[in-house]
C-alpha positions in Angstrom: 186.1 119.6 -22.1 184.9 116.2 -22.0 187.7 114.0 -21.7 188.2 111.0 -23.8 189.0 107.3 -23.4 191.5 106.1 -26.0 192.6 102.7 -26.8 195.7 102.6 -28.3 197.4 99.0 -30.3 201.2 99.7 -31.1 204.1 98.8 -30.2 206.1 102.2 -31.5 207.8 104.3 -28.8 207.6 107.7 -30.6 203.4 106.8 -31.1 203.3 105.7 -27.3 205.3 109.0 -26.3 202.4 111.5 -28.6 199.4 109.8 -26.8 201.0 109.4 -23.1 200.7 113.4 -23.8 197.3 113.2 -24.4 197.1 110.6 -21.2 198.9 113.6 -18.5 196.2 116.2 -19.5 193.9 113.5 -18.0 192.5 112.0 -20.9 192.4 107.8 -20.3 194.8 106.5 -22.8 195.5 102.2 -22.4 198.3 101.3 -24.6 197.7 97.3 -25.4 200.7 95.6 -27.2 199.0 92.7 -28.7 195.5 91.5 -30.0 194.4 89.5 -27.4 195.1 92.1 -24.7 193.2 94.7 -26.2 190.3 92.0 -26.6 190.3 91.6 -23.5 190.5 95.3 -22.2 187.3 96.1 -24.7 185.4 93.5 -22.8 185.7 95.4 -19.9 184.7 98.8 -20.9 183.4 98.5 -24.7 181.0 101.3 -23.9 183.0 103.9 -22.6 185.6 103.9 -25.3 185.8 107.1 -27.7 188.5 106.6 -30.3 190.6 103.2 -30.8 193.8 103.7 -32.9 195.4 100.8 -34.4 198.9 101.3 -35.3 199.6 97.8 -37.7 203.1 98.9 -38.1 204.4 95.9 -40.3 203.1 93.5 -38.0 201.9 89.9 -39.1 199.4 90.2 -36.2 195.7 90.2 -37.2 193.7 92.9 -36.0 190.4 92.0 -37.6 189.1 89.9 -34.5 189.3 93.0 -32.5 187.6 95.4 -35.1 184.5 93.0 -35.9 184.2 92.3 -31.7 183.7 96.4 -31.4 181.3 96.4 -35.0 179.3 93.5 -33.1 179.1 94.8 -29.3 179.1 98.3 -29.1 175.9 99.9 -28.7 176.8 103.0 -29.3 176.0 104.7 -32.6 178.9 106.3 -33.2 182.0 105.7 -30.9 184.3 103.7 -30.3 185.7 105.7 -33.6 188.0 103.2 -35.1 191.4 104.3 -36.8 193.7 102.2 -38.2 197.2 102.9 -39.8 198.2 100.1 -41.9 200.4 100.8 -45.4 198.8 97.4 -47.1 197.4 98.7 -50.2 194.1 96.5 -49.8 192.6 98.8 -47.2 191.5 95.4 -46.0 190.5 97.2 -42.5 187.8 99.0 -44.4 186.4 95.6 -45.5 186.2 94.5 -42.2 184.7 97.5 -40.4 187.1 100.3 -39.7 186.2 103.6 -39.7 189.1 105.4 -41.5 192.6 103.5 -42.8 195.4 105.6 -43.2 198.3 104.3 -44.8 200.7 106.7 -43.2 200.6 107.8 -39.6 198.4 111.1 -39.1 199.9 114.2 -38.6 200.2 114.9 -34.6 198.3 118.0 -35.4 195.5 115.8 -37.1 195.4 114.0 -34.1 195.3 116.4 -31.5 192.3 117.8 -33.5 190.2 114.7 -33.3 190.5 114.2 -29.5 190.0 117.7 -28.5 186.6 118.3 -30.6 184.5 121.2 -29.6 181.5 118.8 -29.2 182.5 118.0 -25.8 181.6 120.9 -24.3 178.0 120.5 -25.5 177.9 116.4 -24.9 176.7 116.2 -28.4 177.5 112.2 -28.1 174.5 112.1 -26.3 171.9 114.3 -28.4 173.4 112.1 -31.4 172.6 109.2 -29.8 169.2 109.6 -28.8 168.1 111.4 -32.3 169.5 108.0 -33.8 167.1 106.5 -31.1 164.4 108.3 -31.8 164.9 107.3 -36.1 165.1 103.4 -34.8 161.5 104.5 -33.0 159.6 105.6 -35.8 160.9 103.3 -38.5 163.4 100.3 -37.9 163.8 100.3 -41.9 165.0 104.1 -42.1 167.4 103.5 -39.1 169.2 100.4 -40.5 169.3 102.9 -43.5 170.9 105.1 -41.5 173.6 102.6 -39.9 174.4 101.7 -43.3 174.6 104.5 -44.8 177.0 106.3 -42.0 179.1 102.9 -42.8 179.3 103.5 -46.5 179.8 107.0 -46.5 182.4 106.2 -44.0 184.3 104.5 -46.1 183.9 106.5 -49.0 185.2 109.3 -46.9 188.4 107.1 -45.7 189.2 106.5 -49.6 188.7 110.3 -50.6 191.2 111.0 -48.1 193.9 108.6 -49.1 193.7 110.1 -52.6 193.1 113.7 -52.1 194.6 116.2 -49.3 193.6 118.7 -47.3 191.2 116.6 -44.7 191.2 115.5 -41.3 190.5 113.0 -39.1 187.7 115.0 -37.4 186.3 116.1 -40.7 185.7 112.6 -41.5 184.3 111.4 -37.7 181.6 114.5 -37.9 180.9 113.1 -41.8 180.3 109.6 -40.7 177.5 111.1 -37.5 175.8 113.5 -40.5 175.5 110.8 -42.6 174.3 108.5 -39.6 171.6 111.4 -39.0 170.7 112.2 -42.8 167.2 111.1 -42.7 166.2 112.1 -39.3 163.4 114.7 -40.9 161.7 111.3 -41.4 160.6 111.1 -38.3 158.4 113.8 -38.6 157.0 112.1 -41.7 153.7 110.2 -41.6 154.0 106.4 -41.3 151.3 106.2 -44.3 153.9 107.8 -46.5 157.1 106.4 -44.7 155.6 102.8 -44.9 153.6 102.6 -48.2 154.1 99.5 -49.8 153.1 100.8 -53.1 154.1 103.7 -55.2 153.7 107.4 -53.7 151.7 109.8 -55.1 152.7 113.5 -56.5 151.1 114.8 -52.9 153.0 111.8 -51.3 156.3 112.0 -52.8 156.6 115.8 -51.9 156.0 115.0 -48.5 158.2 112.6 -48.4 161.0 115.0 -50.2 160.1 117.5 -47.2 162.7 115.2 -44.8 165.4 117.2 -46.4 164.5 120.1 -45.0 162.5 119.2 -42.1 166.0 117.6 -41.1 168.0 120.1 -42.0 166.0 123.1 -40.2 166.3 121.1 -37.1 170.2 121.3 -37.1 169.8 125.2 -38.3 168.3 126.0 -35.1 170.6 123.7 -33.0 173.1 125.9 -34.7 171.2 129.6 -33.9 171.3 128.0 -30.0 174.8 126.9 -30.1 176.9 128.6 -32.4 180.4 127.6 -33.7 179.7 123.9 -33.6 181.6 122.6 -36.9 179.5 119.1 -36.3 175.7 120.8 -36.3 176.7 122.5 -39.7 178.0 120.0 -41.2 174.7 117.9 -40.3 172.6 121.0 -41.5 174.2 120.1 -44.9 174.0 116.5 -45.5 170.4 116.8 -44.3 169.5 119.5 -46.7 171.5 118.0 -49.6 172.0 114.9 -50.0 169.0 114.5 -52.7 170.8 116.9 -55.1 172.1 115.9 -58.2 175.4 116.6 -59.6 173.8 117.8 -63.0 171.2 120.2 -61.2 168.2 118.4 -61.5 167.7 117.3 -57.5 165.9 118.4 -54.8 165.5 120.9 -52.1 167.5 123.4 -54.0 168.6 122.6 -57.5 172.1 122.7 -56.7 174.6 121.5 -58.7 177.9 120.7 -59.1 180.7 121.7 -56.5 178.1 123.8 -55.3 176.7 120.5 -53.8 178.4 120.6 -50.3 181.3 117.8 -50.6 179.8 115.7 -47.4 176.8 115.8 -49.2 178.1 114.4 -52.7 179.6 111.7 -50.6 176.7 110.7 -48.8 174.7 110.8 -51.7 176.3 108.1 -53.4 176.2 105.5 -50.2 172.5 106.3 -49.4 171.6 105.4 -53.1 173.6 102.2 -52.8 172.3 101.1 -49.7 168.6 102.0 -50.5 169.4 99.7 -53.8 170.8 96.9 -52.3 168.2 96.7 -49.1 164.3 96.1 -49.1 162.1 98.0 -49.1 158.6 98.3 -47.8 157.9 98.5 -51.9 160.3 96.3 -53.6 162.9 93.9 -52.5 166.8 94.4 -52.5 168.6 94.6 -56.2 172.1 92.2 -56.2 174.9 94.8 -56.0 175.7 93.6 -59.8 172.1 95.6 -60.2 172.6 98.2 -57.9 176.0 99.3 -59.8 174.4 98.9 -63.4 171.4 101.2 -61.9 173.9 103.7 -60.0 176.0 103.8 -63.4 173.5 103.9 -66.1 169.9 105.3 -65.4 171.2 107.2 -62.1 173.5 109.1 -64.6 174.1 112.8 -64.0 173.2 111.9 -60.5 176.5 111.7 -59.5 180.1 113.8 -58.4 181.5 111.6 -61.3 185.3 112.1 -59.0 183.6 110.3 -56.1 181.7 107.6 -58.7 184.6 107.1 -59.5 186.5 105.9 -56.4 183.3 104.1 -55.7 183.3 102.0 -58.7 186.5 101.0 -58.4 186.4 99.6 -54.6 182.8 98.3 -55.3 184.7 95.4 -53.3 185.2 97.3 -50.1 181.3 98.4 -49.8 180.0 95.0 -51.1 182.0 93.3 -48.1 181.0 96.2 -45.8 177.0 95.6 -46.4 177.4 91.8 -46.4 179.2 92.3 -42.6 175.8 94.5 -42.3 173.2 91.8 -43.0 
């Protein structure tokens, strides 16, 4: 077991007393009491951190200098993974860059899960990070795609799980690395296609729908070669799915409905609104005024109208989160 480095902002004894447990099995856990302290200890080893848990507790103290210094230095592509516990209603973290909001403190349980992840064993850090390398290789467009989408579906994910149970704090870390890693079957797509300024063709465009399973095929086998890894499926799954349409009608399977994988359905939604609102090698960005009317009206039937839903109505979160992007 790979063991993590922790940051941890509170200043609660009985949240102090759960991760000094974590800190005698010889994980590195740094309790910091106040903002500028833990500024201070990220500036000395930024790129080594795992998981940073903010614990707002009713304090007047603003932790958003802290959050947008780890969103602007870290080059990391997924960690530090930043959690923050703050019972404001606003989920004002998630505007500012935060991974997941919780308004309640995580069950111990959930906790324990998250920092004692199978992928570990297997340094799967690493293999993410260089796949997301090798994306930023082959198209810089498709991998700021890919940022921005894991962003968005990240905080989609944070909202489903403030309003429906039964998910956990590693579920959503290994959705925000699938959706990171959606599109990575592009890379084994032609730059002709990938890069065409102008309209594909019926050859072209079924290439191009190939990435689905091109991607997902590659995290099939990871899987036949290292079984039992909850992350690799879950990437399997995004990859295949996330051009299917709620009402049947999308691609590689026709799937529809729940049968969608959830994680899928999720990331569907923020890859549609980030394609929208970016440009394009064959069109420029749409407002996000345009990108809603689009996503709501000629994308309809698209859509897991629950998650639309919860979209819509904290359009403000992801507007904030792709102008933080730009």
């Amino acid at each position: 077991m790979k063991l993590k480095k922790i940051l941890l902002l509170s200043r609660d004894p009985d949240i102090i007393r759960i991760f000094k447990a974590f800190h005698n099995e010889g994980h590195t856990v740094t309790v910091i009491k106040n903002i500028s302290s833990a500024c201070k200890a990220l500036d000395k080893f930024l790129d080594s951190i795992d998981l940073v848990f903010i614990h707002q507790n009713n304090s007047k103290e603003d932790y958003s200098p802290l959050i947008q210094m780890i969103n602007k230095r870290s080059i990391s592509f997924i960690n530090p993974h930043i959690v923050v516990v703050d019972n404001r209603k606003d989920n004002f973290a998630l505007k500012i860059g935060a991974d997941i909001v919780c308004h309640r403190f995580p069950d111990e349980k959930d906790i324990d899960l998250i920092i004692h992840d199978d992928r570990s064993s297997l340094n799967l850090n690493a293999i993410i990070n260089h796949a997301a390398s090798m994306i930023r290789i082959k198209d810089t467009q498709t991998a700021e795609h890919c940022r921005n989408t894991a962003k968005i579906s990240s905080a989609l994910a944070s909202l489903y799980m403030q309003y429906f149970e039964g998910k956990s704090l590693l579920w959503h870390q290994n959705l925000k690395t699938a959706a990171l890693l959606h599109d990575i079957g592009k890379v084994l797509i032609s730059e002709s296609v990938l890069r065409k300024s102008s309209r594909l063709t019926d050859d072209e465009f079924r290439i191009m729908k190939s990435h689905t399973k091109l991607g997902g095929e590659l995290f099939k086998n990871m899987m036949n070669a290292y079984p039992g890894f909850e992350l690799l499926s879950l990437c399997a799954e995004v990859c295949f799915y996330h051009h299917e349409r709620f009402d049947g009608t999308g691609y590689p399977d026709g799937l529809k409905g729940d049968g969608i994988p959830l994680e899928a359905r999720i990331v569907a939604i923020a890859d549609v609104f980030d394609a929208l609102t970016s440009d394009r090698y064959y069109r420029n960005a749409r407002t996000f005024d345009e990108a809603l009317q689009i996503m709501r009206y000629e994308e309809e039937g698209h859509f897991d109208p629950k998650l639309f839903d919860l979209f819509v109505n904290n359009s403000d979160i992801f507007i904030q989160i792709k102008l933080q992007m730009k």
